[in-house]
Kinemage of the C-alpha trace (Angstrom):
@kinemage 1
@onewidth
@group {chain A} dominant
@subgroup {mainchain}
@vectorlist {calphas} color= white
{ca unk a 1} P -3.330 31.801 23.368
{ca unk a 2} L -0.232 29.833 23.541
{ca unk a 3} L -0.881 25.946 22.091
{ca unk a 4} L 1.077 22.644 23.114
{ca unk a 5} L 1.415 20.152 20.331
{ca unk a 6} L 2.726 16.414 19.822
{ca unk a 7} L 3.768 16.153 16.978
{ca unk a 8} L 4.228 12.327 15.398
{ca unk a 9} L 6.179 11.126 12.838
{ca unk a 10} L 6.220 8.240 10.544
{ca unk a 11} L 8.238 6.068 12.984
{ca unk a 12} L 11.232 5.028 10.800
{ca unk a 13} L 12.209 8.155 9.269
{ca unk a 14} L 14.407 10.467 11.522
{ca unk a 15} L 12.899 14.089 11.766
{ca unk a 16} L 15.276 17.499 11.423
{ca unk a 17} L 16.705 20.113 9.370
{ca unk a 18} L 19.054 17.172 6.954
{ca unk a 19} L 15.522 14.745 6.732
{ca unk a 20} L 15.170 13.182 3.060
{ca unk a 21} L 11.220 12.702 3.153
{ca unk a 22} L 8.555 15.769 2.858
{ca unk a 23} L 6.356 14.771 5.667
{ca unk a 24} L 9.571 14.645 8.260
{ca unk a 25} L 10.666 18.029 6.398
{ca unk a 26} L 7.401 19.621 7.046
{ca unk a 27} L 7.243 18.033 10.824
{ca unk a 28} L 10.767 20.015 11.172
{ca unk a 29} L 9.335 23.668 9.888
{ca unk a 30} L 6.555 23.343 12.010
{ca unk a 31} L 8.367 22.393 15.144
{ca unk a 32} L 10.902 25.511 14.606
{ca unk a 33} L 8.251 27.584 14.030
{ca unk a 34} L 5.758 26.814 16.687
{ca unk a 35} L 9.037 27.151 19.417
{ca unk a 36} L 9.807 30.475 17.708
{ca unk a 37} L 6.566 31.486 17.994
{ca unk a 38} L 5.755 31.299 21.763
{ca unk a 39} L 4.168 27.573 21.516
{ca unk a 40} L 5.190 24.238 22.508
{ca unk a 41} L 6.377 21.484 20.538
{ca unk a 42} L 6.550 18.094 22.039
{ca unk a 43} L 7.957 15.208 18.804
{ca unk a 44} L 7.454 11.897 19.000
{ca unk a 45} L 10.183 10.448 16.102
{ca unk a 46} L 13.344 8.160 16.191
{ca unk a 47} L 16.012 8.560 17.824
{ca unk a 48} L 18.561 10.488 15.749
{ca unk a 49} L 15.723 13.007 15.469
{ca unk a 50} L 16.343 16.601 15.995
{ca unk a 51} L 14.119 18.996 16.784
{ca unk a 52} L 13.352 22.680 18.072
{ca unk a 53} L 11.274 21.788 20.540
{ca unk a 54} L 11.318 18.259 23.448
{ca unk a 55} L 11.602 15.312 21.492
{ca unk a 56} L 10.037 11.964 22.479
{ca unk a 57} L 12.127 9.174 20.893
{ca unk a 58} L 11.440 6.070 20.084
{ca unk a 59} L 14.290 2.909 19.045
{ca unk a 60} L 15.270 3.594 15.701
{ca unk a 61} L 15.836 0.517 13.272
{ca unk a 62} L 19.390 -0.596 13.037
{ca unk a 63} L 21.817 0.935 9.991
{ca unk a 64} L 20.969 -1.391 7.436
{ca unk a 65} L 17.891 -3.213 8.630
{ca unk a 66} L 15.468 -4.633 6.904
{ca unk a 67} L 11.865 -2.416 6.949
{ca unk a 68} L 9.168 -4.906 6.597
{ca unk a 69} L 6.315 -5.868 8.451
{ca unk a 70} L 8.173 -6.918 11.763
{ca unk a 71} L 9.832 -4.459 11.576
{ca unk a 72} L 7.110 -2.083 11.262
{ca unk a 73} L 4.873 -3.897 14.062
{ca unk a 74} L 7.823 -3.133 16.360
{ca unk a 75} L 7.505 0.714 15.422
{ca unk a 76} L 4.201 0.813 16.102
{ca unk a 77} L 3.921 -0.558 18.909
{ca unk a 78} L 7.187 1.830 20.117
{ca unk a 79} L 5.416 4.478 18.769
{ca unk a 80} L 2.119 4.073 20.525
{ca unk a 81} L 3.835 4.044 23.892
{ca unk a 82} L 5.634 7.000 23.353
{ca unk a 83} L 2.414 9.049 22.759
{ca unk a 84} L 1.002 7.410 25.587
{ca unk a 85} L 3.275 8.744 27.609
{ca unk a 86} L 3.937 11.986 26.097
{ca unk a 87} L 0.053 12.803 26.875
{ca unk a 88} L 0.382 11.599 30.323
{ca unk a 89} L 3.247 13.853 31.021
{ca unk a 90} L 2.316 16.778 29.491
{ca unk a 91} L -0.979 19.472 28.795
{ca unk a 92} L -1.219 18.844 24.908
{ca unk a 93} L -3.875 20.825 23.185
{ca unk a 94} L -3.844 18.789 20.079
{ca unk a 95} L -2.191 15.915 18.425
{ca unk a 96} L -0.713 16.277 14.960
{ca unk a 97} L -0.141 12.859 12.717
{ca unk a 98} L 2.439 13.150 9.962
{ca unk a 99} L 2.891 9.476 9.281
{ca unk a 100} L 1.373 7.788 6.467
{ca unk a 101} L 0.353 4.618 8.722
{ca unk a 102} L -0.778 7.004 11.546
{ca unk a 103} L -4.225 5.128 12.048
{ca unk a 104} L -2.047 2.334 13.607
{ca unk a 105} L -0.964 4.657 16.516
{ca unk a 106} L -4.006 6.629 16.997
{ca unk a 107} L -4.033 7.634 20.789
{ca unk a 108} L -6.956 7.003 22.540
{ca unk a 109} L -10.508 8.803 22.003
{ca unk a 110} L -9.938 12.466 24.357
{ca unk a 111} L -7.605 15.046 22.649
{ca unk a 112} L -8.258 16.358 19.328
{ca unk a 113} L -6.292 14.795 16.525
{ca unk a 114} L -4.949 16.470 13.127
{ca unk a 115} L -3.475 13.687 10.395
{ca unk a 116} L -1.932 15.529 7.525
{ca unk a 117} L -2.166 13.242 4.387
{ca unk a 118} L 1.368 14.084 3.368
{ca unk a 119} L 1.623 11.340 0.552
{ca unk a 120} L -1.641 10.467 -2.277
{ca unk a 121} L -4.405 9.158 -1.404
{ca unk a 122} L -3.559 5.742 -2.291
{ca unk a 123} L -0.892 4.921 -0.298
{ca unk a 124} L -3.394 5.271 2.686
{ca unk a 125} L -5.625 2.275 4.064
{ca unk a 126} L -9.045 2.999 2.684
{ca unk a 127} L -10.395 2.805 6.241
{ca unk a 128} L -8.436 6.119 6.866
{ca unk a 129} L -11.276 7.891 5.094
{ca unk a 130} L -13.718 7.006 7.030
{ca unk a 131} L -12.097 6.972 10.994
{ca unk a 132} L -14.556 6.833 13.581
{ca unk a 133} L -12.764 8.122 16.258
{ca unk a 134} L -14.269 11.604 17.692
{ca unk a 135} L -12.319 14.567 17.890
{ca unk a 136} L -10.364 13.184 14.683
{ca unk a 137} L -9.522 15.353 11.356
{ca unk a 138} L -8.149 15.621 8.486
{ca unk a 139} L -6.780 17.347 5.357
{ca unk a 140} L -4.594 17.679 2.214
{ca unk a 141} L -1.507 19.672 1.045
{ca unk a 142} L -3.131 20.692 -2.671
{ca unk a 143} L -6.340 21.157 -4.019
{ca unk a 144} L -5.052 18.069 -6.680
{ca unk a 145} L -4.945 16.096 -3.372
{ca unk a 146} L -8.041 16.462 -2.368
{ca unk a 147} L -9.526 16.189 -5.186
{ca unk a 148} L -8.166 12.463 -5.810
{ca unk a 149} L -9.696 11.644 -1.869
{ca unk a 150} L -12.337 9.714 -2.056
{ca unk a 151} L -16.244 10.712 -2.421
{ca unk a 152} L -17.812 11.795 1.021
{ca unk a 153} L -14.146 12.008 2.599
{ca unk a 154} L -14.582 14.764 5.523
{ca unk a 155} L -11.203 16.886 4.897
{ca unk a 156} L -10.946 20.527 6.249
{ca unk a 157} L -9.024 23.095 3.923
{ca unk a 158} L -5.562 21.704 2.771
{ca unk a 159} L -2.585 23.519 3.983
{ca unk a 160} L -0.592 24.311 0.633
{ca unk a 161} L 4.029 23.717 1.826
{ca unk a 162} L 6.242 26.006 1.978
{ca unk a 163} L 9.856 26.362 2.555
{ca unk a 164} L 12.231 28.071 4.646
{ca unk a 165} L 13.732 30.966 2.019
{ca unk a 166} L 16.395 31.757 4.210
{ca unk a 167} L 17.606 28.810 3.663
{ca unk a 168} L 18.325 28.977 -0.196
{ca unk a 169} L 19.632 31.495 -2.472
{ca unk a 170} L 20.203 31.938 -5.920
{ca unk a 171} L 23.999 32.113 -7.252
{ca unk a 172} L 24.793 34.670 -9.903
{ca unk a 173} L 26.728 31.604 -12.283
{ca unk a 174} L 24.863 28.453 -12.753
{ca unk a 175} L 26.653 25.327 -13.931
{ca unk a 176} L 25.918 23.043 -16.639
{ca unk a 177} L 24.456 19.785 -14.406
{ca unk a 178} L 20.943 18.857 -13.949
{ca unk a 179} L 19.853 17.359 -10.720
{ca unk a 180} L 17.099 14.924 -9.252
{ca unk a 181} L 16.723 14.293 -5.496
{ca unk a 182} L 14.161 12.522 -2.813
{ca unk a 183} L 14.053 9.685 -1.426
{ca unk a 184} L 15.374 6.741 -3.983
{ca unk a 185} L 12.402 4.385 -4.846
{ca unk a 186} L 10.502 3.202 -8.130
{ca unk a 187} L 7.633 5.494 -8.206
{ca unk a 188} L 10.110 8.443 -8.255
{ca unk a 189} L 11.125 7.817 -11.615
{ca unk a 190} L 15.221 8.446 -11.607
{ca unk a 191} L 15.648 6.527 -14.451
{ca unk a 192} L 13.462 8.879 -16.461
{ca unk a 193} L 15.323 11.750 -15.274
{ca unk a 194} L 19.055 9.190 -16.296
{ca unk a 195} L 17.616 8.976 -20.144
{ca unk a 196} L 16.178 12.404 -20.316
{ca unk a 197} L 20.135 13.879 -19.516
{ca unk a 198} L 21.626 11.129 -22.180
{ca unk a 199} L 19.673 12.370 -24.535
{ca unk a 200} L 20.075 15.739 -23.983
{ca unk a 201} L 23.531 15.259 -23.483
{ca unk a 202} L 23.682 17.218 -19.848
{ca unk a 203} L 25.444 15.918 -16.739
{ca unk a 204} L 23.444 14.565 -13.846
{ca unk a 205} L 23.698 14.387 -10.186
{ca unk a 206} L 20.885 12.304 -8.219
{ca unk a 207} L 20.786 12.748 -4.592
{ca unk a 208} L 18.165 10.904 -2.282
{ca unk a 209} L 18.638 7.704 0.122
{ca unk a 210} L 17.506 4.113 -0.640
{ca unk a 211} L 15.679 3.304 2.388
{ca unk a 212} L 15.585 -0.721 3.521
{ca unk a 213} L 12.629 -1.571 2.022
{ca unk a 214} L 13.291 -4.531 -0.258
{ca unk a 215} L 11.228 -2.804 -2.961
{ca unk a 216} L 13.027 0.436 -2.659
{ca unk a 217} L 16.936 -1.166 -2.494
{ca unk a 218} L 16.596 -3.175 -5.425
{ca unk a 219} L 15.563 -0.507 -7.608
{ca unk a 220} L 18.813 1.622 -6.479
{ca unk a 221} L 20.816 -1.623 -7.218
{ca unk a 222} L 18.936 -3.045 -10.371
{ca unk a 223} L 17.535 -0.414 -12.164
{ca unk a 224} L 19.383 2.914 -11.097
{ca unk a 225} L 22.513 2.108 -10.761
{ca unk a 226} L 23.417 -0.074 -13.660
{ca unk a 227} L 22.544 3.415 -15.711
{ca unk a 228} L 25.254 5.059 -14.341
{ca unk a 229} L 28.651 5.476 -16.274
{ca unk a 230} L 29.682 4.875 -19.017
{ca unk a 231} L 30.318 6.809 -22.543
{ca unk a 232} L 27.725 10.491 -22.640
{ca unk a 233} L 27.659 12.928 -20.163
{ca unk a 234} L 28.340 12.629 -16.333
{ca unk a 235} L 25.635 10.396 -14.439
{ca unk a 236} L 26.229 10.101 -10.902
{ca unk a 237} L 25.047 9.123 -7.692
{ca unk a 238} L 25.848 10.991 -4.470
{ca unk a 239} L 23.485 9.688 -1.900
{ca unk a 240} L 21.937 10.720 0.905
{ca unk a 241} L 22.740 14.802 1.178
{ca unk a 242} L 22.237 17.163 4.208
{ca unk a 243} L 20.851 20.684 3.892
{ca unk a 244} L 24.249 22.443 3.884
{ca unk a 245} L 25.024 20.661 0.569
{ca unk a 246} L 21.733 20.432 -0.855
{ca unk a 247} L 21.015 24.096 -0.861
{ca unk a 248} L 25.043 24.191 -2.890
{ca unk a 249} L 23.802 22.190 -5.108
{ca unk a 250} L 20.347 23.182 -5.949
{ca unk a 251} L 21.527 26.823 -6.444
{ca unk a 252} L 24.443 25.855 -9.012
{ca unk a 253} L 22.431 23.321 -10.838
{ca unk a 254} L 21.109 24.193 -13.992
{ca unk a 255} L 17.795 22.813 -13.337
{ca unk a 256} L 16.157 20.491 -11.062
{ca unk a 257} L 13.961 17.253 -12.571
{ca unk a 258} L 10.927 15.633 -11.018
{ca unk a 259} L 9.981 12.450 -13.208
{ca unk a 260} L 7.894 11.155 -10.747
{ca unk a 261} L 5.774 8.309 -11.756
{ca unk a 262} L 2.462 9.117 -9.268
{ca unk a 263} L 0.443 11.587 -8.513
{ca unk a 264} L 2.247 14.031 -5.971
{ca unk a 265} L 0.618 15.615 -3.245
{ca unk a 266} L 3.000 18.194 -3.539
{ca unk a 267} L 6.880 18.815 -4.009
{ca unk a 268} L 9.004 20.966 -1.655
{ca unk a 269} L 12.396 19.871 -3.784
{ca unk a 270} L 10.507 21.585 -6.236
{ca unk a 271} L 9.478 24.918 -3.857
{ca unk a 272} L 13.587 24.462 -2.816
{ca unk a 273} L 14.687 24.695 -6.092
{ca unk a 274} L 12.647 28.037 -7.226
{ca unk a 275} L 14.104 29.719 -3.745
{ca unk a 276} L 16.969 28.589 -4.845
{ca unk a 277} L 16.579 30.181 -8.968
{ca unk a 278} L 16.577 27.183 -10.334
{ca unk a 279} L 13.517 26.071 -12.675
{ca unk a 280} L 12.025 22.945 -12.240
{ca unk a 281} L 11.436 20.336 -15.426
{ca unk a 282} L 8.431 18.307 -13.937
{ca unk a 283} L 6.510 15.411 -15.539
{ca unk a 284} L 3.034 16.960 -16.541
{ca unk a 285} L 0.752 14.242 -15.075
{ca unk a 286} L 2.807 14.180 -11.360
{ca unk a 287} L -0.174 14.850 -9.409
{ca unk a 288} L -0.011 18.585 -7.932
{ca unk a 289} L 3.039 19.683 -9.913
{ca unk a 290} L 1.277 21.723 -11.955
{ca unk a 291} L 0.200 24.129 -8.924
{ca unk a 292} L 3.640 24.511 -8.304
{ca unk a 293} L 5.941 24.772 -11.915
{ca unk a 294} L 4.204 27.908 -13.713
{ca unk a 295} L 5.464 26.638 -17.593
{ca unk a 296} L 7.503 28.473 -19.555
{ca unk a 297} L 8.049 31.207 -16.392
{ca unk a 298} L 9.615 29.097 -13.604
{ca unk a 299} L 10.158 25.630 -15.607
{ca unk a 300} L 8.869 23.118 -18.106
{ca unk a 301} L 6.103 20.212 -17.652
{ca unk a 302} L 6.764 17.959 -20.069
{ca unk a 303} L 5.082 14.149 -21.232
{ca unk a 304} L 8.252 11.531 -20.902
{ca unk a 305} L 11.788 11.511 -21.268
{ca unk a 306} L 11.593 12.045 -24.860
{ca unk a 307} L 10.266 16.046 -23.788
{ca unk a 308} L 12.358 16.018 -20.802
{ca unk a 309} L 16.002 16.153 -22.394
{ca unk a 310} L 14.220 19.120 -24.923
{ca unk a 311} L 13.150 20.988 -22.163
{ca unk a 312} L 17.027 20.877 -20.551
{ca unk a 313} L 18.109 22.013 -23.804
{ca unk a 314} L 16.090 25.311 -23.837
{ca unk a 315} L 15.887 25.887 -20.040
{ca unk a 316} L 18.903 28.208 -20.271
{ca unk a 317} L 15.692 30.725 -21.707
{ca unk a 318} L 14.119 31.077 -18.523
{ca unk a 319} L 15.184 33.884 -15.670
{ca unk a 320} L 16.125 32.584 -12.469
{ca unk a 321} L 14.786 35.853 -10.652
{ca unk a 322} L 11.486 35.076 -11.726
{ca unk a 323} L 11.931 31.414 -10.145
{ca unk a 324} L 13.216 33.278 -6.697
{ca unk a 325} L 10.352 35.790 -7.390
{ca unk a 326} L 7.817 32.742 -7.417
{ca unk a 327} L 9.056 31.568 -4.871
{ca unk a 328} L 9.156 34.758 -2.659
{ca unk a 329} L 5.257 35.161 -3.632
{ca unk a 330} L 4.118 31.363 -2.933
{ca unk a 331} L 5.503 29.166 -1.410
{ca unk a 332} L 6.718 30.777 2.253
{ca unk a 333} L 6.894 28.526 5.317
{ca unk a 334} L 5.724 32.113 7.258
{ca unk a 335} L 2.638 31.546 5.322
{ca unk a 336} L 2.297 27.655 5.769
{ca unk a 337} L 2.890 28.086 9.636
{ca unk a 338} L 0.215 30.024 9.991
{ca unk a 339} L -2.252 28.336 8.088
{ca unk a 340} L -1.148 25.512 10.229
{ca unk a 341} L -1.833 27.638 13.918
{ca unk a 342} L -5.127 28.841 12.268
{ca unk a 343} L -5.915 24.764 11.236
{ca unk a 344} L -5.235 24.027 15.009
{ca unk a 345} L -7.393 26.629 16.228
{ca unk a 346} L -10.164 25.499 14.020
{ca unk a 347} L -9.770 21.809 15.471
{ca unk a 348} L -10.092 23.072 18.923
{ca unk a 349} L -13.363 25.327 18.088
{ca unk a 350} L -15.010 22.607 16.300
{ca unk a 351} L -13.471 19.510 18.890
């Protein structure tokens, strides 16, 4: 049986292939997937969205603007119309929530909802856990994710990532750089990943986008930045990079570091990287990293930056086919799809 789905995003991130955030990258497999696969995929996301299937736009904030509460109010309230309407217009099945404020645009009580708690636990309003609306569930993205939820929290089996192989491939010759990407903020932890390559002595790129919140920009201009240059090795920022040159520079990098500061839900730079033969150096207390970075086989999880920059030095040991191999045997967005259509088909039993 073929399923129609509205998909919503968080409502100031642009959706598509070149997204910088996780949740908008796993909104964009989906999509593809369910319009390759005989389904229909309506999107509700910004405009400047792209998508496989009909997308539903809503205004997107100006370059350059400002994201605080205004300006979030605004998206919410654009966002709730646009589901309104995309339910009026056409037979959904099922709603799917990607956002992580997606209990302010909850559609009315009727059609069966799905909210996929992309980001940890924490970052959600506690009254998330506990939604009253029928019809309504829930789940995670790692068994480390649900198991930071909180007591009594009615979640249905997580749905591991996965990415796209096709899209990456290893390269026979790596080069000497390291490389950090996402989406620039202080919970990322870039400057851990900046004094981990000084010490080690090994060039790094960092790729990601500063997004307008005030938080977010000044840590890019205060902190990040000012750690740049200078005598050592190479330290530079690139910005915001689409998937063309993301997948160049994952596959020549020598490795890929996540020095996240919180507890990850999950880490599909990380999943990118291993398609891609490249192992991962990971910060051992990042939330579900350790479901992902097999140590000593596909990369290193290390305690600080200290352990970091000794992990670069010896990751020329480890075999990039075994990363690819990984990879190959995990972390498939075949297999994540699926679960997904299976997830959807459980909602409408049990709805």
């Amino acid at each position: 049986m073929s399923l129609t789905v509205l998909h919503v995003s968080y409502p100031l991130a642009p959706v598509g292939p070149d997204a910088v955030g996780g949740a908008e990258q796993v909104l964009s497999m989906l999509d593809e997937a369910l319009s390759r696969g005989g389904h229909r995929s309506i999107v509700v996301a910004p405009e400047g969205s792209t998508c496989a299937g009909t997308l539903v736009a809503t205004p997107a904030p100006p370059p350059g603007a400002v994201l605080d509460e205004a300006a979030k109010e605004q998206a919410w309230r654009h966002h709730r119309s646009a589901i309104a309407r995309a339910l009026n217009r056409y037979p959904i099945d099922l709603v799917h929530l990607h956002g992580v404020d997606f209990d302010r645009y909850l559609p009315e009580p009727g059609v069966p909802v799905l909210a996929t708690l992309h980001l940890p636990p924490s970052f959600y309003a506690p009254a998330v856990f506990r939604i009253e609306r029928p019809r309504t569930f829930l789940h995670c993205v790692s068994a480390t994710q649900r198991r930071a939820c909180p007591p009594g929290a009615r979640l249905l089996p997580e749905v591991p990532n996965g990415v796209r192989l096709e899209h990456y491939r290893p390269r026979r010759h790596k080069r000497g750089f390291a490389i950090t990407l996402g989406r620039i903020c202080p919970e990322k932890g870039y400057h851990v990943a900046v004094e981990a390559s000084v010490r080690a002595g090994a060039p790094l790129l960092i790729a990601g986008q500063a997004f307008g919140y005030e938080e977010h920009t000044r840590y890019l201009r205060e902190v990040l930045l000012p750690m740049l240059g200078g005598p050592g090795p190479v330290r530079r920022f690139l910005g915001p990079v689409g998937l063309a040159r993301k997948r160049r520079l994952l596959a020549a990098a020598r490795c890929l570091l996540v020095p996240s500061l919180v507890q990850e839900t999950s880490s599909l730079v990380a999943m990118e990287a291993l398609a891609s033969g490249t192992p991962v150096i990971a910060l051992r207390g990042a939330g579900a990293l350790p479901e992902i970075v097999e140590h000593g086989r596909t990369g290193f999880l290390v305690d600080g930056a200290g352990e970091m920059a000794e992990a670069i030095a010896r990751v020329d040991q480890l075999d990039p086919a075994e990363c690819r191999r990984a990879a190959e045997e995990r972390f498939t967005a075949a297999r994540t799809a699926a679960a997904y259509i299976e997830t959807y088909r459980r909602v409408l039993r049990e709805a």
